[in-house]
Residue frames relative to the residue before (quaternion, step in Angstrom):
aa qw qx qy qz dx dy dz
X 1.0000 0.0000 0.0000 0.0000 0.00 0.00 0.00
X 0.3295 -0.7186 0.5322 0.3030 3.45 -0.86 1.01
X 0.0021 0.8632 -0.5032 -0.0411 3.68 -1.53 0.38
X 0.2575 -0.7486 0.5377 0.2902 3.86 -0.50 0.38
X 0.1956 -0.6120 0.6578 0.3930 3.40 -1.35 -0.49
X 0.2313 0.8066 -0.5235 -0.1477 3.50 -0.33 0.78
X 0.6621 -0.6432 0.3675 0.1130 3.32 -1.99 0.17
X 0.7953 -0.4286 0.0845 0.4204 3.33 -1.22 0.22
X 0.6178 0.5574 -0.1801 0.5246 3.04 1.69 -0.98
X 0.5803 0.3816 -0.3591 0.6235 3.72 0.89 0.11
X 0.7656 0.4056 -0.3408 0.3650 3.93 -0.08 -0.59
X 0.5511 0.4953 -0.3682 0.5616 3.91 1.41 -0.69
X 0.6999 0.3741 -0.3606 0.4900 4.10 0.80 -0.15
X 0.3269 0.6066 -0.5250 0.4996 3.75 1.54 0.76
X 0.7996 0.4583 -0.1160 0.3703 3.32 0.83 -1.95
X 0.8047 0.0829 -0.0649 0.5842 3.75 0.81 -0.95
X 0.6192 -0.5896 0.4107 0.3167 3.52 -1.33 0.28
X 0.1427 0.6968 -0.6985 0.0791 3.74 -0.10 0.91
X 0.8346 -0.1623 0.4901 0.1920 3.12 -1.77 -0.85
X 0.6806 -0.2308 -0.0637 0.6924 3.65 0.57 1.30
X 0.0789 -0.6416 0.7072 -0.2863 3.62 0.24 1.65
X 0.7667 0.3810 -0.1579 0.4920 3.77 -0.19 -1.42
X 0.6754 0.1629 -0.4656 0.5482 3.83 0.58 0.33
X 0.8028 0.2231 -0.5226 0.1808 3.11 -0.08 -0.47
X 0.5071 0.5826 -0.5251 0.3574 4.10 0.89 0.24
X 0.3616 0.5573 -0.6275 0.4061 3.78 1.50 0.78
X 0.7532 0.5043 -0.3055 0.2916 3.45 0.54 -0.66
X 0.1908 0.8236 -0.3094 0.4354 3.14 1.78 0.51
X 0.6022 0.7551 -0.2341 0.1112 3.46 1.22 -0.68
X 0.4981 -0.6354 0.4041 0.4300 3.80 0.23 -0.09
X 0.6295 0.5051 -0.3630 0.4657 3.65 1.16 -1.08
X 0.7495 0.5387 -0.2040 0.3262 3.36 0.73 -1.52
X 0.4263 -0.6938 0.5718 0.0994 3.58 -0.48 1.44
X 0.0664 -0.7320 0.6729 -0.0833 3.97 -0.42 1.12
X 0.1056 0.7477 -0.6549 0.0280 3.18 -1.29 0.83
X 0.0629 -0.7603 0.6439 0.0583 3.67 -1.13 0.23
X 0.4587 -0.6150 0.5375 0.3498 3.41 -1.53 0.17
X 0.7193 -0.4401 0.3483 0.4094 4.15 -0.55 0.34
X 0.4920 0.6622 -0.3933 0.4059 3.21 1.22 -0.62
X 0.7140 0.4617 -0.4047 0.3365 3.51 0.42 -1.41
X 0.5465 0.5254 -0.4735 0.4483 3.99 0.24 -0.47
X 0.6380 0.5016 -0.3805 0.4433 3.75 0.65 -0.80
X 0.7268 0.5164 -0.2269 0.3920 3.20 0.44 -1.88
X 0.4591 0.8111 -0.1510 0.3295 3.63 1.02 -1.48
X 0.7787 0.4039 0.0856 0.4724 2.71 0.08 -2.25
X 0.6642 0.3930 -0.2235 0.5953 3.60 0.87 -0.90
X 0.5090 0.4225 -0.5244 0.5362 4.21 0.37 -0.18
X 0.7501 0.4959 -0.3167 0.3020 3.86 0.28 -1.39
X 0.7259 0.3595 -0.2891 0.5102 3.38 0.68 -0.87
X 0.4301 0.5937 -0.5428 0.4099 3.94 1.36 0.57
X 0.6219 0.4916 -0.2437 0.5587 2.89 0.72 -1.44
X 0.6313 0.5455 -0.3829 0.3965 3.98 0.20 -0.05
X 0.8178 0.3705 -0.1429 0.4166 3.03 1.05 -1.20
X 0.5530 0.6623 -0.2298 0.4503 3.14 1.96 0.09
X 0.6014 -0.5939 0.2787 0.4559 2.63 1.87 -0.61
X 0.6181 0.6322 -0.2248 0.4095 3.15 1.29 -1.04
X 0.8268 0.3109 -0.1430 0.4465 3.68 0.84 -0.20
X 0.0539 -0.7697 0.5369 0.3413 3.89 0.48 -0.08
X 0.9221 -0.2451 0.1811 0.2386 2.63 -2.05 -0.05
X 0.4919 0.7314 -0.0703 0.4671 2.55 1.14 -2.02
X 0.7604 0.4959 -0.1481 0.3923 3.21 -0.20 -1.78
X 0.6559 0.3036 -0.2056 0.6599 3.59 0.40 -1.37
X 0.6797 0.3868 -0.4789 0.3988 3.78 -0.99 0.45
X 0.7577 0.3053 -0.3341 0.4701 3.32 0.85 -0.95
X 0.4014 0.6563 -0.4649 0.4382 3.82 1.61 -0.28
X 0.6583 0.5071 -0.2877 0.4762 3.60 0.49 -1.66
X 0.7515 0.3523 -0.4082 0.3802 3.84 0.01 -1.16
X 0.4895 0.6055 -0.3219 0.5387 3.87 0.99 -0.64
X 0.6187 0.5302 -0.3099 0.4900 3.61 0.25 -0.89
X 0.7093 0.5907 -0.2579 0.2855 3.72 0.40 -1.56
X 0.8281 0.3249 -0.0771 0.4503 2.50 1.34 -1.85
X 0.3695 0.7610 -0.4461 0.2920 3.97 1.31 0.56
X 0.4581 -0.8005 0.3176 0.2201 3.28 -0.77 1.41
X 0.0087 0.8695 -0.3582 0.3400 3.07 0.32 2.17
X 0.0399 0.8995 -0.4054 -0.1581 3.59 0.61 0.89
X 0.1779 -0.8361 0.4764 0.2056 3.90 -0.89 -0.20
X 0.1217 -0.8841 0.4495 0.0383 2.78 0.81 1.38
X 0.7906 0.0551 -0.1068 0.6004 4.29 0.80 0.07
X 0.5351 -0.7138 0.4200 0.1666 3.10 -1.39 1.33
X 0.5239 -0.6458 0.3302 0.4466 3.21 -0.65 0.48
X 0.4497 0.6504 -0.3753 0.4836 3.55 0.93 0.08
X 0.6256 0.1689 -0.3485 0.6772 3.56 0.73 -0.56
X 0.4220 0.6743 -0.5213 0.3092 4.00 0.07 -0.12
X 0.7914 0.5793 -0.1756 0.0854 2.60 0.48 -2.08
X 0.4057 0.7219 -0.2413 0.5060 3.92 1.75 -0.46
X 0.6913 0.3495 -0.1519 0.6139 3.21 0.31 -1.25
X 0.8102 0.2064 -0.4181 0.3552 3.62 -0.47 -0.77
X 0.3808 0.6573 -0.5549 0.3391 3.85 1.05 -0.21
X 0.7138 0.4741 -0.2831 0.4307 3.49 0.33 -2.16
X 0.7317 0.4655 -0.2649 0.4215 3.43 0.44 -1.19
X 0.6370 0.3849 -0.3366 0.5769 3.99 0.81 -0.09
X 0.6243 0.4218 -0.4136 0.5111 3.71 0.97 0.09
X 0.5212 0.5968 -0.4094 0.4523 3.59 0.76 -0.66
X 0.8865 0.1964 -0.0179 0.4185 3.36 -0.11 -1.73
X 0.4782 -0.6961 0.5115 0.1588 3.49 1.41 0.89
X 0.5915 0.4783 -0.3829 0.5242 3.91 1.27 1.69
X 0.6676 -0.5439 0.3259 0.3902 3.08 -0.80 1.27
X 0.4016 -0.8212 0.3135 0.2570 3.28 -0.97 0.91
X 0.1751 0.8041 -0.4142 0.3888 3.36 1.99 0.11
X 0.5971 0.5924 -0.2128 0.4972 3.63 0.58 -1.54
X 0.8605 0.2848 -0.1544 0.3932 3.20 -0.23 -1.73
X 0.3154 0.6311 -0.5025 0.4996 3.88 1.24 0.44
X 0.7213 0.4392 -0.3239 0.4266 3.78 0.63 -0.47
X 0.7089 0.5507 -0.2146 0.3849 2.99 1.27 -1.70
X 0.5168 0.7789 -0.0902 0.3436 3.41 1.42 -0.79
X 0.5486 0.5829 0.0847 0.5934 2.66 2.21 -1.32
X 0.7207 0.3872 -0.2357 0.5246 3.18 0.56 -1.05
X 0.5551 0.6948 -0.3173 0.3294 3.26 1.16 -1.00
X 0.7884 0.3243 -0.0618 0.5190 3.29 0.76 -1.43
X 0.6535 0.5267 -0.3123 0.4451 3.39 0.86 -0.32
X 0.2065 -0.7778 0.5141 0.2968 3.42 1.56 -0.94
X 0.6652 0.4463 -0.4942 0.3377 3.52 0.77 0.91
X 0.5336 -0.6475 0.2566 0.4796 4.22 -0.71 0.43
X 0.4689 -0.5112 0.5993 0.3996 3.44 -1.21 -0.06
X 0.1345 -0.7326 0.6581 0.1096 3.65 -1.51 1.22
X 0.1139 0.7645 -0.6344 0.0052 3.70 -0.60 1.06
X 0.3787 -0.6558 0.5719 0.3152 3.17 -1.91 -0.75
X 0.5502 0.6621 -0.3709 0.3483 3.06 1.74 -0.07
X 0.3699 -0.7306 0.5112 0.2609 3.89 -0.05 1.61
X 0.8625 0.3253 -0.3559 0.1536 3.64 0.30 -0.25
X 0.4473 0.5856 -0.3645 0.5694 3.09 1.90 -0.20
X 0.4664 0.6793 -0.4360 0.3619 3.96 1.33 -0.54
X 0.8379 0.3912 0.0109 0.3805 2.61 0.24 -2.14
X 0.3562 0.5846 -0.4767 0.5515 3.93 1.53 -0.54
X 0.7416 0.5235 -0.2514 0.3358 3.71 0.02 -1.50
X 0.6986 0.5018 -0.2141 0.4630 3.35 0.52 -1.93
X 0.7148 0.5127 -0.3757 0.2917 4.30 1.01 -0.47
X 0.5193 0.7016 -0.3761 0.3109 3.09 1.96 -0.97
X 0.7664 -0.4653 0.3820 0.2241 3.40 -1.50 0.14
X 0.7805 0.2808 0.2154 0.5154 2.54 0.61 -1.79
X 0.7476 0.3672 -0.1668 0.5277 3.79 1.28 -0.75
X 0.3876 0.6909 -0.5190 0.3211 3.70 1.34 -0.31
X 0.7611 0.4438 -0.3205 0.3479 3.65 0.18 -0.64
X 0.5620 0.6440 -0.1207 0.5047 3.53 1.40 0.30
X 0.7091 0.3051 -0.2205 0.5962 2.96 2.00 0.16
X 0.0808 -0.7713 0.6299 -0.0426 3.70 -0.83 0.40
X 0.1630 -0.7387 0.6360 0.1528 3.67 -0.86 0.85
X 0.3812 -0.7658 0.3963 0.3335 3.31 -0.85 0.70
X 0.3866 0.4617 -0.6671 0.4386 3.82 0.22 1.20
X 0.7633 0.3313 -0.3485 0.4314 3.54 0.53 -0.40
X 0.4106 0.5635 -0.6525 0.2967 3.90 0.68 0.38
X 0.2974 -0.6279 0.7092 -0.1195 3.21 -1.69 1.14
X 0.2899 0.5909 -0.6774 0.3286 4.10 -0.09 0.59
């Protein structure tokens, strides 16, 4: 079965309309094995209630975003606690917050890429040597 790990910044474009909304709800798929580290409900949850406090979401809105969120078919197969090694080394390497590398960390061991929208944690990824293959922006998912 094919699968991504994807991130906070891909799953909040499940919930509101941004900019590649329509790819990443390809990834919506039943075949397609999704995973994430716990983090993303944190990370997630905290973009929505920006967008709340900006205005851009009501109240309303963000709760029913969050309860939707909970229930996306998202497994977590390792706590961030066992995570937490790997994304360190891996946020020291590529000199990137280590929040990020909680995904990247993932992919690693799982052997599946990481779908984001964030161009710089993309493109940080997409230069490595050895880790380019481990990243995917989501305009460029293809399933």
């Amino acid at each position: 079965m094919r699968g991504f790990v994807v991130d906070a910044s891909v799953a909040v474009k499940w919930l509101v309309a941004e900019p590649f909304s329509e790819q990443a709800a390809t990834l919506l798929k039943p075949d397609l094995t999704l995973i994430a580290p716990e983090l993303i409900f944190a990370e997630s949850a905290n973009a929505l209630w920006a967008m709340h406090r900006r205005g851009d979401l009501s109240k309303a809105d963000l709760a029913e975003a969050v309860d939707v969120l909970k229930a996306a078919p998202i497994a977590v197969p390792f706590t961030v606690r066992q995570l937490a090694a790997s994304a360190s080394r891996l946020a020291v390497e590529l000199e990137h917050p280590v929040y990020d590398c909680f995904y990247l960390a993932l992919a690693v061991q799982e052997q599946y890429p990481v779908v984001t929208s964030d161009r710089r944690f993309h493109d940080i990824v997409r230069s490595h040597p050895y880790l380019a293959d481990r990243m995917v922006h989501v305009r460029d998912v293809r399933i």
